[in-house]
C-alpha positions as CSV (number, residue, x, y, z in Angstrom):
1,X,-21.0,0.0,-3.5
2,X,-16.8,0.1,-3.7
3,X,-14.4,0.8,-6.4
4,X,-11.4,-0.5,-6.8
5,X,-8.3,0.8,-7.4
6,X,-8.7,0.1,-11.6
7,X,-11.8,2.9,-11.1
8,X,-9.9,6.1,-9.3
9,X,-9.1,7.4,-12.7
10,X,-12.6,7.8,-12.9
11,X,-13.3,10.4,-10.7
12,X,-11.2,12.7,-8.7
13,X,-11.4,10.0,-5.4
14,X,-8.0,10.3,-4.8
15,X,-4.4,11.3,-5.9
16,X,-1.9,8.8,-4.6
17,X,2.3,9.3,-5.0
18,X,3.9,5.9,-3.6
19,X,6.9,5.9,-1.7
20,X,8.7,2.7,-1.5
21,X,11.2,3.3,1.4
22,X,13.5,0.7,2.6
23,X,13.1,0.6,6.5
24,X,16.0,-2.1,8.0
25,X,19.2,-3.1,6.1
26,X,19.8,-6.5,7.2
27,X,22.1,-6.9,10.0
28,X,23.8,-10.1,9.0
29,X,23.2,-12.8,5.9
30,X,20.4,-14.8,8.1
31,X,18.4,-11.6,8.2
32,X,16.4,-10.6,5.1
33,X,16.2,-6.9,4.3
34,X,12.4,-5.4,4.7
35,X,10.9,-2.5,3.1
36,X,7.1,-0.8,3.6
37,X,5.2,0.9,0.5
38,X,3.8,4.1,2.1
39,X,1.3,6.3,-0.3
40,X,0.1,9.5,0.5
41,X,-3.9,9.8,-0.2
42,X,-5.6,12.7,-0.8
43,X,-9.8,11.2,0.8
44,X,-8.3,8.7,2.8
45,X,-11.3,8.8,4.7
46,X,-12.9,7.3,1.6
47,X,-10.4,4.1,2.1
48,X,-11.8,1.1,3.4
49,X,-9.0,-1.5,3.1
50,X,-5.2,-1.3,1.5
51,X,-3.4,-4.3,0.7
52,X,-0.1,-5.4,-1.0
53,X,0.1,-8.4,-3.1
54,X,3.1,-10.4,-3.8
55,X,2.8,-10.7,-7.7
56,X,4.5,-14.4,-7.8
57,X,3.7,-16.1,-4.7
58,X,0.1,-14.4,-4.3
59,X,0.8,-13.2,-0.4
60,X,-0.9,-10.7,0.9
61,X,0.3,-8.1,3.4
62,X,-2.4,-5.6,5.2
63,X,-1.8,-2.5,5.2
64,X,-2.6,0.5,7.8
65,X,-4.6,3.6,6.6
66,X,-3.7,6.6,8.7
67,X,-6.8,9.1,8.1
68,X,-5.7,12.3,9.8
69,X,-2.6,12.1,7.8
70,X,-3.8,11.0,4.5
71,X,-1.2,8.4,4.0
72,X,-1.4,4.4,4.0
73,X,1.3,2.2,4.9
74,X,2.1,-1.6,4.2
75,X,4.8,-2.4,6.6
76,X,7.7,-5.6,7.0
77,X,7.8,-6.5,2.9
78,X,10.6,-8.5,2.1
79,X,11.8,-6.4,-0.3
80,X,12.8,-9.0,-3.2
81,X,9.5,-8.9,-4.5
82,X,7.5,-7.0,-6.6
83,X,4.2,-6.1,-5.2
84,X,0.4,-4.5,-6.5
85,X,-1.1,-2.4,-4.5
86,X,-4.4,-3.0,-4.0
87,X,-6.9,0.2,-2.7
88,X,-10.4,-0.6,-1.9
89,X,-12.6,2.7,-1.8
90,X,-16.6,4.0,-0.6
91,X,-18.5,5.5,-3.7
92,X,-17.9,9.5,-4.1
């Protein structure tokens, strides 16, 4: 069975600090600017998918979870957009 993210309060599943950090500037006007949301996770192993949703058009963007170093990353967001973050989790 999976919880998501609305049930980590719950427990003590994980403890998550989001970073958003701005990765490229853009280069010239045609270029847009991209950012990632990176989140360090204290059971990543417990993770089984991360995702960021674009709250207006409804895109998703997959994101990468790094177990070792307890941290997930969702690269290349345009960063004019506000986004949920969306962590799908095993059962303690």
């Amino acid at each position: 069975m999976n919880k998501s993210c609305e049930n980590f309060g719950r427990g003590t599943l994980l403890v998550i600090a989001i970073l958003i950090t701005v990765l490229a500037a853009p280069a010239n006007a045609a270029e847009k600017a991209i950012g990632s949301i990176i989140g360090l996770i204290d059971q990543a192993a417990k993770i089984i998918s991360v995702k960021a949703m674009n709250r207006e058009s409804g895109k998703s963007f997959v994101g990468i979870v790094d177990v070792s170093g307890k941290k997930i990353t969702v690269p290349a967001l345009p960063i004019e957009a506000t986004y949920d973050l969306l962590i799908e989790a095993q059962d303690q």
